[in-house]
LOZA-964468 format. One line per field, with one value per residue (C-alpha): residue in three letters; x, y, z. Coordinates in steps of 0.2 Angstrom, whole numbers, plus 5000, padded with zeros to 4 digits. Layout:
// residues N
rest	[ALA;...];
xx	[X;...];
yy	[Y;...];
zz	[Z;...];
END
This chain:
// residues 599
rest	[UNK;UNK;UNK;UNK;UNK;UNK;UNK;UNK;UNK;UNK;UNK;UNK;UNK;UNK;UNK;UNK;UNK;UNK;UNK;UNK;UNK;UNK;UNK;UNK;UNK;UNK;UNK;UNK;UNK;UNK;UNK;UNK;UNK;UNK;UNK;UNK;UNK;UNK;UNK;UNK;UNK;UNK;UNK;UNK;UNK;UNK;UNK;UNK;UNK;UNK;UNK;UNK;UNK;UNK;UNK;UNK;UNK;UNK;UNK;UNK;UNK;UNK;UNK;UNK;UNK;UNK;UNK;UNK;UNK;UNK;UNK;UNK;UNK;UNK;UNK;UNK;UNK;UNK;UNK;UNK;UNK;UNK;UNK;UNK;UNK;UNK;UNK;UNK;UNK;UNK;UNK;UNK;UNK;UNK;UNK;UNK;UNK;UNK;UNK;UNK;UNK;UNK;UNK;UNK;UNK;UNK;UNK;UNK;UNK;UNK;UNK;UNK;UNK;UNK;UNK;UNK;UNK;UNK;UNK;UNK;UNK;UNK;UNK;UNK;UNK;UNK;UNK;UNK;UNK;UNK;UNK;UNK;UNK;UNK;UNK;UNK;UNK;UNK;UNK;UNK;UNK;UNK;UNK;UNK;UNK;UNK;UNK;UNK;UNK;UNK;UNK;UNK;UNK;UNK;UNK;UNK;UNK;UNK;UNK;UNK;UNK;UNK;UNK;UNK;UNK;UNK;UNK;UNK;UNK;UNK;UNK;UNK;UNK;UNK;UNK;UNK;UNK;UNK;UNK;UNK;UNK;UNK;UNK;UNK;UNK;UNK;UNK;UNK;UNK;UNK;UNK;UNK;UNK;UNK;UNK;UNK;UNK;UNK;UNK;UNK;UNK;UNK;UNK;UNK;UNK;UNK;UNK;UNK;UNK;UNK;UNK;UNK;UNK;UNK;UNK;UNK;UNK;UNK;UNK;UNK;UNK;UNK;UNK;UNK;UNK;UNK;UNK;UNK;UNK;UNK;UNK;UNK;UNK;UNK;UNK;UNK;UNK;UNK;UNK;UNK;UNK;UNK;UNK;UNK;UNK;UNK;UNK;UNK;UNK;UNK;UNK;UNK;UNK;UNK;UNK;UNK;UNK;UNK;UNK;UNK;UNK;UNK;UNK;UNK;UNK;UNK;UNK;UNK;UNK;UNK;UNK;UNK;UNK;UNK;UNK;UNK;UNK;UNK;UNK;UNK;UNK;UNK;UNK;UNK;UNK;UNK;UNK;UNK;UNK;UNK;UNK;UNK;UNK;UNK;UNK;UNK;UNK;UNK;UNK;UNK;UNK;UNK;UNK;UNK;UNK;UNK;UNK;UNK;UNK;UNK;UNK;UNK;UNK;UNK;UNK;UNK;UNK;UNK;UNK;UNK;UNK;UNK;UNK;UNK;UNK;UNK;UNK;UNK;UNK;UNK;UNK;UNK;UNK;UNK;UNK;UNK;UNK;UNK;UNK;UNK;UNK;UNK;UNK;UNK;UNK;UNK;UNK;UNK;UNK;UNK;UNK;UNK;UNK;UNK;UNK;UNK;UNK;UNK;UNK;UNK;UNK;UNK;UNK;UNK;UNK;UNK;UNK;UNK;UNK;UNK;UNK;UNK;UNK;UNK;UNK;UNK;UNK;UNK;UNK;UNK;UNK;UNK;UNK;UNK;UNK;UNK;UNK;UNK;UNK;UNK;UNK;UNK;UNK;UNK;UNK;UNK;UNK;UNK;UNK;UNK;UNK;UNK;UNK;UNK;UNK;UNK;UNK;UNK;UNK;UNK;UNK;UNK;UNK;UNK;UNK;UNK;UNK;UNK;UNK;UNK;UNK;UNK;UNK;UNK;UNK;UNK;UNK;UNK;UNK;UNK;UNK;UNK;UNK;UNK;UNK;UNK;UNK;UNK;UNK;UNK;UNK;UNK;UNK;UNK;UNK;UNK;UNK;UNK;UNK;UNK;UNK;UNK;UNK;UNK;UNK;UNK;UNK;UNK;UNK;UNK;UNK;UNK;UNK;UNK;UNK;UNK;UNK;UNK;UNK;UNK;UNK;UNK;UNK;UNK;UNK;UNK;UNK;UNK;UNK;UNK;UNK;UNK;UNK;UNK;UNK;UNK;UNK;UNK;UNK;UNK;UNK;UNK;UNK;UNK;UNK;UNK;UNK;UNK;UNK;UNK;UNK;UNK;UNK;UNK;UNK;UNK;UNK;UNK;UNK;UNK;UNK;UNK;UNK;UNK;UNK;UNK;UNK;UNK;UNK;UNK;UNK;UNK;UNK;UNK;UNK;UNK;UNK;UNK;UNK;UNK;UNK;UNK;UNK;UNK;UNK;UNK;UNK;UNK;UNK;UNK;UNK;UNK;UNK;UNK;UNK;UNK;UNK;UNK;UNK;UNK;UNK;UNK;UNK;UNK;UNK;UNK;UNK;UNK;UNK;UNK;UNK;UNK;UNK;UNK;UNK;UNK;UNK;UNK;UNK;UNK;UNK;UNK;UNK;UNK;UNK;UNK;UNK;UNK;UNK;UNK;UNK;UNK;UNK;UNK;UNK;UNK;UNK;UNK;UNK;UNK;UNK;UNK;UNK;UNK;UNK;UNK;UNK;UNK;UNK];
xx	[5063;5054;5047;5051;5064;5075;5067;5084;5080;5099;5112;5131;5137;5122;5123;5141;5139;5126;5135;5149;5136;5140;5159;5159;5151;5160;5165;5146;5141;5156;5149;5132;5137;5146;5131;5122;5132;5129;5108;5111;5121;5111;5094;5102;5109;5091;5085;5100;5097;5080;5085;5098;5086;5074;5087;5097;5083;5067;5067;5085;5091;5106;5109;5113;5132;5141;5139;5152;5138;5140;5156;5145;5130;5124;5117;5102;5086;5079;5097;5100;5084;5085;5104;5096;5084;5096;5107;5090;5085;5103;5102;5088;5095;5108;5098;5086;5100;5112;5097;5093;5110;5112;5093;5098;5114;5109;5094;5105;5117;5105;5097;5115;5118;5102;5104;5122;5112;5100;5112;5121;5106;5099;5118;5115;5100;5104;5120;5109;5106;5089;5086;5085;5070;5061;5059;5057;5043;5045;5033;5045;5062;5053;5049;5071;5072;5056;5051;5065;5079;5065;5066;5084;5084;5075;5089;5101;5092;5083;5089;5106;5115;5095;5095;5115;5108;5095;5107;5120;5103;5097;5115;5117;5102;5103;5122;5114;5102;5114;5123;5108;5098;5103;5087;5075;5085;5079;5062;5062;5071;5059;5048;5061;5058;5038;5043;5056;5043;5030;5046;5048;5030;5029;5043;5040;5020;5026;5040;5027;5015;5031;5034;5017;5016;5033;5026;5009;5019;5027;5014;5003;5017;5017;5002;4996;5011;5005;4987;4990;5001;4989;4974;4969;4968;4958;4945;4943;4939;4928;4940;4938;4927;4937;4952;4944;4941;4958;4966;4953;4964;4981;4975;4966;4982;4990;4975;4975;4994;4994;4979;4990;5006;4992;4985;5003;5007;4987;4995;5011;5011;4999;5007;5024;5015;5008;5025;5029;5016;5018;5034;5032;5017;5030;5042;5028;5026;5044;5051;5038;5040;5060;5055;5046;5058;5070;5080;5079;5079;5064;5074;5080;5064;5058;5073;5070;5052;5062;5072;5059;5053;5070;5073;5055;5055;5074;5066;5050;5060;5072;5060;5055;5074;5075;5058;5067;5085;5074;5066;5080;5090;5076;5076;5095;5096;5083;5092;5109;5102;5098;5116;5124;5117;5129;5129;5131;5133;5150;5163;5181;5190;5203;5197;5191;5180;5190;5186;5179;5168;5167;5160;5147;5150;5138;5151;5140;5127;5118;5106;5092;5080;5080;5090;5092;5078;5085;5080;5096;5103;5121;5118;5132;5131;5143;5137;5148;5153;5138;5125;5109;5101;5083;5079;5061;5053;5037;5035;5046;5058;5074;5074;5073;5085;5098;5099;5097;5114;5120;5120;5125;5107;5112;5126;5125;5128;5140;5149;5155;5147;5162;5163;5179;5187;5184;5174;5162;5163;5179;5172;5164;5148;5148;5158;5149;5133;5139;5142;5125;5106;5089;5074;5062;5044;5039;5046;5048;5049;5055;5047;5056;5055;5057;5073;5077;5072;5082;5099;5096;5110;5121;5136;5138;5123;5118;5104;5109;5112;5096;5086;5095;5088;5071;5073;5079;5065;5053;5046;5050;5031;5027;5039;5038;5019;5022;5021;5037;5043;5059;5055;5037;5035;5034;5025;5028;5028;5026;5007;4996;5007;5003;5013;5021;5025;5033;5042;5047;5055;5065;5070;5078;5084;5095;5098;5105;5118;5125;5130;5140;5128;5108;5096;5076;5068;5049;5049;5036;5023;5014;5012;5001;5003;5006;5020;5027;5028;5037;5049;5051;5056;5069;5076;5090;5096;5095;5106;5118;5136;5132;5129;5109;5098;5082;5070;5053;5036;5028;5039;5038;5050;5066;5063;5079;5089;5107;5103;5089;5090;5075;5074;5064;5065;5080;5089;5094;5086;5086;5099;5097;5088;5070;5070;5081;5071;5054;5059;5065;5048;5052;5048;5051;5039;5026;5028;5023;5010;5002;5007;4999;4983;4981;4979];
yy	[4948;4932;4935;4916;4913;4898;4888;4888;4888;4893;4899;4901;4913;4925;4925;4930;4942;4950;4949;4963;4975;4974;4975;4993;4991;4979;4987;4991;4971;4966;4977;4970;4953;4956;4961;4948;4936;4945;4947;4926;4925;4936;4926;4908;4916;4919;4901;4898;4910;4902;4885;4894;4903;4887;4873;4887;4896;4893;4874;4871;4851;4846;4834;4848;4850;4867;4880;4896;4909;4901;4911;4929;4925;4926;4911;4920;4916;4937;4943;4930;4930;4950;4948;4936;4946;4959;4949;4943;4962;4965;4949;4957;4973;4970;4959;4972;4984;4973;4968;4988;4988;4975;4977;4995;4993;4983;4990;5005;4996;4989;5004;5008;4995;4995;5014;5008;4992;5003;5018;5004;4998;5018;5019;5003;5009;5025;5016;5002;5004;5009;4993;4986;4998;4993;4975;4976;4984;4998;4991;4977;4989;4999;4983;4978;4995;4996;4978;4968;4980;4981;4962;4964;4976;4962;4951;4964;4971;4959;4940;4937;4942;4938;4920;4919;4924;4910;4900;4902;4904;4886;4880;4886;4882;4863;4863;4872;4858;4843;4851;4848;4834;4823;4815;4829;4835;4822;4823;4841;4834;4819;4834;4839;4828;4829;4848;4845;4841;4852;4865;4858;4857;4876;4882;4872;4879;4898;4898;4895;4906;4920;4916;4918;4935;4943;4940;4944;4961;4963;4961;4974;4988;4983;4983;4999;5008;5005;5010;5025;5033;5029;5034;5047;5034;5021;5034;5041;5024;5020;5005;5007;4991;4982;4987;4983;4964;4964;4972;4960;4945;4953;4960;4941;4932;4941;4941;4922;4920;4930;4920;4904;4912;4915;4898;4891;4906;4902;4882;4883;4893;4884;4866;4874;4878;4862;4854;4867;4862;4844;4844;4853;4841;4825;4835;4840;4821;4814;4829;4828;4810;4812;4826;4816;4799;4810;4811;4829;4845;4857;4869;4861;4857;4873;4879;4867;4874;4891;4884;4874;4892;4896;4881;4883;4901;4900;4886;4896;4910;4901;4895;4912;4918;4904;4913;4927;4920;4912;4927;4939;4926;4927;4943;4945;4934;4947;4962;4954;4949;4965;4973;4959;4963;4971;4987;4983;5001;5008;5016;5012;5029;5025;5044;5062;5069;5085;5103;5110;5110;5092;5081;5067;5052;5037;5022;5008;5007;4991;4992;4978;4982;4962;4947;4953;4964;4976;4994;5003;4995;4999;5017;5031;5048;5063;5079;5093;5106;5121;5112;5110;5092;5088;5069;5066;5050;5038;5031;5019;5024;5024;5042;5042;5028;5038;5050;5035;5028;5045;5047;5027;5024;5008;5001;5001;4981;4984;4999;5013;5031;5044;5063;5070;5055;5047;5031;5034;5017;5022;5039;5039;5041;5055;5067;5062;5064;5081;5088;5086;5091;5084;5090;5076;5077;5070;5083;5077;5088;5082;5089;5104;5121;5128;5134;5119;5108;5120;5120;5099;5102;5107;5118;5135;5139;5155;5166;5180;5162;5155;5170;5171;5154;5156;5174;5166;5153;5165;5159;5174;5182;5167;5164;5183;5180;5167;5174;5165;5168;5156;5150;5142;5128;5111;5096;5078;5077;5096;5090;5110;5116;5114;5104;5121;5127;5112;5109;5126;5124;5110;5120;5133;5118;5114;5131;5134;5120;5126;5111;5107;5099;5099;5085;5090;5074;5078;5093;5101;5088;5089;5107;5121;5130;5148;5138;5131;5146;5155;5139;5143;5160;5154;5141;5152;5154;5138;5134;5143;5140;5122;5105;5103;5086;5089;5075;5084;5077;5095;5099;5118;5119;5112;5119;5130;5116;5114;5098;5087;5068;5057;5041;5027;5008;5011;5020;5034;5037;5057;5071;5089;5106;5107;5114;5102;5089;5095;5096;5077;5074;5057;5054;5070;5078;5065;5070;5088;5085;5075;5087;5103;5091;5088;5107];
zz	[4875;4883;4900;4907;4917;4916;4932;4942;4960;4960;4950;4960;4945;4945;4963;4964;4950;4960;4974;4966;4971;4988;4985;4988;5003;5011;5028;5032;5028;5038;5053;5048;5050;5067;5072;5065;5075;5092;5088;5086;5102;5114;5107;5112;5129;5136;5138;5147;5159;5162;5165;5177;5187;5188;5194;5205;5214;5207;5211;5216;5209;5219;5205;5191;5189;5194;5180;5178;5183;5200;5204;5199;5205;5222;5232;5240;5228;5226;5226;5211;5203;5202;5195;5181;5176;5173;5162;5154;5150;5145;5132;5127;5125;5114;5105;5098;5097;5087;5077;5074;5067;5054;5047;5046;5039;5024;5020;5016;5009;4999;4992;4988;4980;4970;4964;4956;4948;4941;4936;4927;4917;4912;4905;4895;4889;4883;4874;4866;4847;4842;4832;4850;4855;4836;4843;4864;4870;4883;4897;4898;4900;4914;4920;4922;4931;4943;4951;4943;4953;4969;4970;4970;4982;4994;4992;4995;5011;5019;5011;5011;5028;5038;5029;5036;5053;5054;5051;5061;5074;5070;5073;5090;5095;5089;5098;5115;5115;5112;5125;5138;5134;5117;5119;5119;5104;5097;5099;5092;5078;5073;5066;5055;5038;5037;5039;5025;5014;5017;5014;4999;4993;4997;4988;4972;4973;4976;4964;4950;4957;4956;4941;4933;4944;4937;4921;4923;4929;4914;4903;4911;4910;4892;4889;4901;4891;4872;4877;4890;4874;4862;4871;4860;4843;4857;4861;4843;4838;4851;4857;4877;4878;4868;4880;4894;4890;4884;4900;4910;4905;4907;4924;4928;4924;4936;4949;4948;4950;4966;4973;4972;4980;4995;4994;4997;5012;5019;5022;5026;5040;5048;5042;5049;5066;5068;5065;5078;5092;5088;5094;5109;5114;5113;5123;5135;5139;5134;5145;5159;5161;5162;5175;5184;5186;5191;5174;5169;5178;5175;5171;5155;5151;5151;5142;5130;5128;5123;5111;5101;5096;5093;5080;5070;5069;5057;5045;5044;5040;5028;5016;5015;5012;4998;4990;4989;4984;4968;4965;4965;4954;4941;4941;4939;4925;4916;4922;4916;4901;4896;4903;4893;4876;4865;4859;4839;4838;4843;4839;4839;4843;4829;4819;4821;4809;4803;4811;4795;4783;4776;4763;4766;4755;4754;4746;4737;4751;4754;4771;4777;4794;4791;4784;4765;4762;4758;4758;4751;4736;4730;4735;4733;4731;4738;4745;4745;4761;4763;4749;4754;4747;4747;4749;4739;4735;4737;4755;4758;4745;4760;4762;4782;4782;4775;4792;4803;4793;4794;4812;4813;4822;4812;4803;4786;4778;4765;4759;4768;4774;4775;4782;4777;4771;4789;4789;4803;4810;4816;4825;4841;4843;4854;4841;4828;4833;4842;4823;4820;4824;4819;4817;4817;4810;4826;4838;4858;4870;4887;4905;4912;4904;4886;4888;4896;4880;4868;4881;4883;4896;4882;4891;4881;4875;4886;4886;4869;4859;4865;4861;4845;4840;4846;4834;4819;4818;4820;4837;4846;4846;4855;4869;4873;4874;4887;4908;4910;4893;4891;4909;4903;4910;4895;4900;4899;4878;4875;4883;4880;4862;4848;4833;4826;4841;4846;4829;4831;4848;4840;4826;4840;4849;4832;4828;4846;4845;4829;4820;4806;4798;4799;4794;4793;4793;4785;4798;4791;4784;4803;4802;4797;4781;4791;4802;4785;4780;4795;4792;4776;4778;4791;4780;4773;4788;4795;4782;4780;4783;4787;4775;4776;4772;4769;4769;4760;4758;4751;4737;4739;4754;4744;4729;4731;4737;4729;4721;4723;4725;4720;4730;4723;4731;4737;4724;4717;4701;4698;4703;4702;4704;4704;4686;4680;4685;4681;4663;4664;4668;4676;4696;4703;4689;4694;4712;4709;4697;4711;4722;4712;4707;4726;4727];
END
């Protein structure tokens, strides 16, 4: 998945896809924005009141027209003054109040929004086909859900309904003004193109500079990801310097990015100031010299000094906003590219795969990772309900790729996989994979407890069910050896077990679901000869009343399977029992002899 983003400064459909988000939370926007509108109103309200106070009592100018307040207002100067101050402290008031309002209205609304984003994408994840996870690094997923979504959350919080407000701000501002003097107005407004351009400068500099940091991001969850969970091969190796220099760049990349967003943040503010101060000067002496002929009250002046804070503060604000507008739409176009890929994987919900005991049938199986290379060639076998098959051949020969067909990991090119008849293309995903457990030769254990990782949530598994499993794999002298027995707390990846106690837990976590049909995926190449004995002793029972695949690298744990398929570049070149095919002395004979030389 590419890190770049496509340069849009804007994008209308993005926006209003991101946009649904809010839907659910229309009525708290709506009071947001009413609220909004009142913060805009009270801020322009204040100059007024100024400029009232100054031509009225402060330096009374017969010349100014009369003005609505005059029928509320008293005519002595305290009595007035101390009535406008009230209404300037109540402005103020309801200013800061409305404001409180709406920021903390839509920064809620926007964590709500922002935990149904990201509740969306985990369920994405989880339904994506695994093919997806062999070619996207993780550092980059948990990039979507962590700072994509937190940019997101900016947007949702602080961008959209506060870049309305300046708005709407900088509108009445500019019509208060008209409405006094049109030609001060324009003397604040002869600043506006050179600070147009220095708007434009800025956001073209700090989009780049966003764009290099969101990917500099990226890459460093990648990369602190892959090393972090290889640490152990990086230290046995002796590879932290080289790690080091490596991280250096990823980590300067970043560095350097950052320091050219604060270039363009150390000038602009300044440059937006000095728009700012240059247009107060002209109206210092524009303004003063219409004072002073006689032209203009000092009131308005004054007002008008208000106000040119007023009308700066929105556009300094706004190129902000638009900084955050394009970096939310970048990172929405990332976020729904990954909600928009498909899951290849599915099932239609036409079948059921029948109550009972069933056979699995592999119809003329072809199957390629990639293009035509293919690893499974015109493959068909049938296994019958209760046998236990073994799965044996050089590495790879496609053994593991049967079970990842099987539970429809990936869909198989041509041919057909059956259960009972039923296609399982046309069977959900959920029941199919329900009739079955795995026991993987890389056993993962989640953080939480041990019973915990045998229960995975699973309803109906209770405590005599659970002990039973961890019985009948033989695992019991450990657990009860545990303070917490059961209750023993399981760190992140099983982190203080060892391989055959963890293997063992998963083979409790199988046995406890009681499937239909059981797949041991070279569950016992990792562990000790003691624990592969204890597993070998449970093996009659994990099998039993159940269809059992056995994919075997030692040889002597499948030698009393029900029939023994020898795999060999994608084929299936030998069939039967371990005597049977030792006497045929062709691959499987070869295997054991290397097997028993090895010894």
């Amino acid at each position: 998945m590419d890190e770049e983003i496509s340069g849009k400064s804007y994008d209308g459909k993005l926006l209003r896809r991101l946009l649904t988000y809010l839907w659910p939370y229309r009525g708290t926007v709506l009071v947001a924005l009413v609220c909004m509108l009142i913060h805009a109103a009270a801020d322009v309200v204040g100059p007024l009141l100024t400029r009232y106070a100054i031509d009225r009592y402060l330096a009374p100018n017969p010349d100014i027209g009369p003005s609505f307040l005059d029928a509320y207002l008293p005519k002595d100067a305290w009595q007035g003054m101390t009535a406008i101050s009230l209404l300037f402290l109540t402005a103020l008031i309801v200013s800061l109040i409305s404001d409180f309002v709406q920021t903390y209205l839509m920064s809620r609304t926007g964590q709500y929004a922002l935990f149904d984003l990201r509740h969306q994408t985990m369920e994405h994840l989880q339904r994506l086909d695994v093919s997806y996870y062999d070619r996207t690094p993780i550092g980059r997923l948990l990039t979507r859900v962590t700072t994509d979504a937190d940019t997101l959350s900016e947007l949702f919080s602080a961008g959209l309904v506060t870049a309305l407000g300046d708005m709407v701000l900088l509108l009445l501002v500019v019509g208060v003004m008209l409405n006094l003097s049109v030609m001060l107005t324009v003397v604040i407004l002869l600043s506006l193109p050179v600070l147009l351009a220095v708007t434009v400068r800025f956001r073209k500099e700090v989009s780049l500079s966003n764009r290099r940091i969101r990917t500099a991001v990226a890459r460093i969850n990648s990369y602190l990801q892959e090393h972090i969970s290889g640490m152990a091969v990086l230290q046995l190796f002796n590879r932290e310097p080289r790690s080091r220099e490596e991280f250096t760049d990823v980590n300067r990349e970043h560095m350097l990015a950052y320091k050219d967003a604060i270039i363009a943040y150390g000038w602009f503010y300044p440059a937006v100031e000095f728009c700012g101060l240059g247009a107060v000067a002209a109206l210092l002496a524009f303004g003063g010299y219409r004072v002073g002929s006689g032209e203009l009250s000092l009131g308005v002046l004054v007002a008008f000094f208000q106000y040119a804070i007023r009308f700066f503060r929105p556009i300094q604000d706004l190129s902000e906003k638009y900084n955050i507008l394009q970096s939310a739409i970048s990172a929405a176009e990332r976020i729904f590219q990954l909600l928009d890929t498909p899951a290849t994987v599915t099932g239609d919900k036409q079948a059921s795969l029948p109550a009972g005991p069933a056979t699995i049938e592999f119809d003329r199986v072809w199957f390629a990772y990639k293009d035509e290379e293919w690893v499974l060639r015109d493959l068909s076998f049938r296994i019958e309900p209760g046998e236990t098959i073994a799965v044996v051949g050089h590495t790879g020969a496609g053994k593991t790729t049967l079970t990842n067909l099987l539970l429809r990991f990936y869909d198989v090119q041509k041919g057909a996989i059956r259960i009972g008849g039923i296609d399982i293309r046309h069977v959900p995903l959920e029941e199919l994979r329900r009739r079955f457990a795995i026991v993987l030769q890389d056993s993962f254990l989640f953080t939480g407890t041990l019973e915990d990782n045998i229960r995975l949530g699973t309803e109906g598994i209770d405590d005599n069910r659970l002990r039973d499993a961890i019985d009948q794999v033989n695992l019991s002298d450990f657990v009860n050896g545990l303070p917490d027995r059961a209750k023993h707390a399981v760190k992140e990846r099983g982190a203080g077990l060892s391989t055959g106690q963890k293997q063992l837990i998963s083979f409790a976590r199988a046995l406890a679901h009681d499937p239909s049909f059981l797949i041991l995926d070279e569950a016992t190449s990792s562990v000790d000869t003691e624990t592969e004995v204890r597993i070998r002793m449970a093996l009659e029972r994990l099998v039993e009343g159940r269809t059992s695949l056995i994919v075997a690298h030692r040889l002597s744990t499948i030698q009393r399977a029900s029939r023994i398929f020898v795999m060999h570049k994608g084929q299936l070149r030998e069939v039967g029992t371990h005597q049977v095919l030792l006497a045929q002395r062709g691959i499987y004979w070869k295997l054991y002899q290397l097997q028993y030389q090895e010894k």
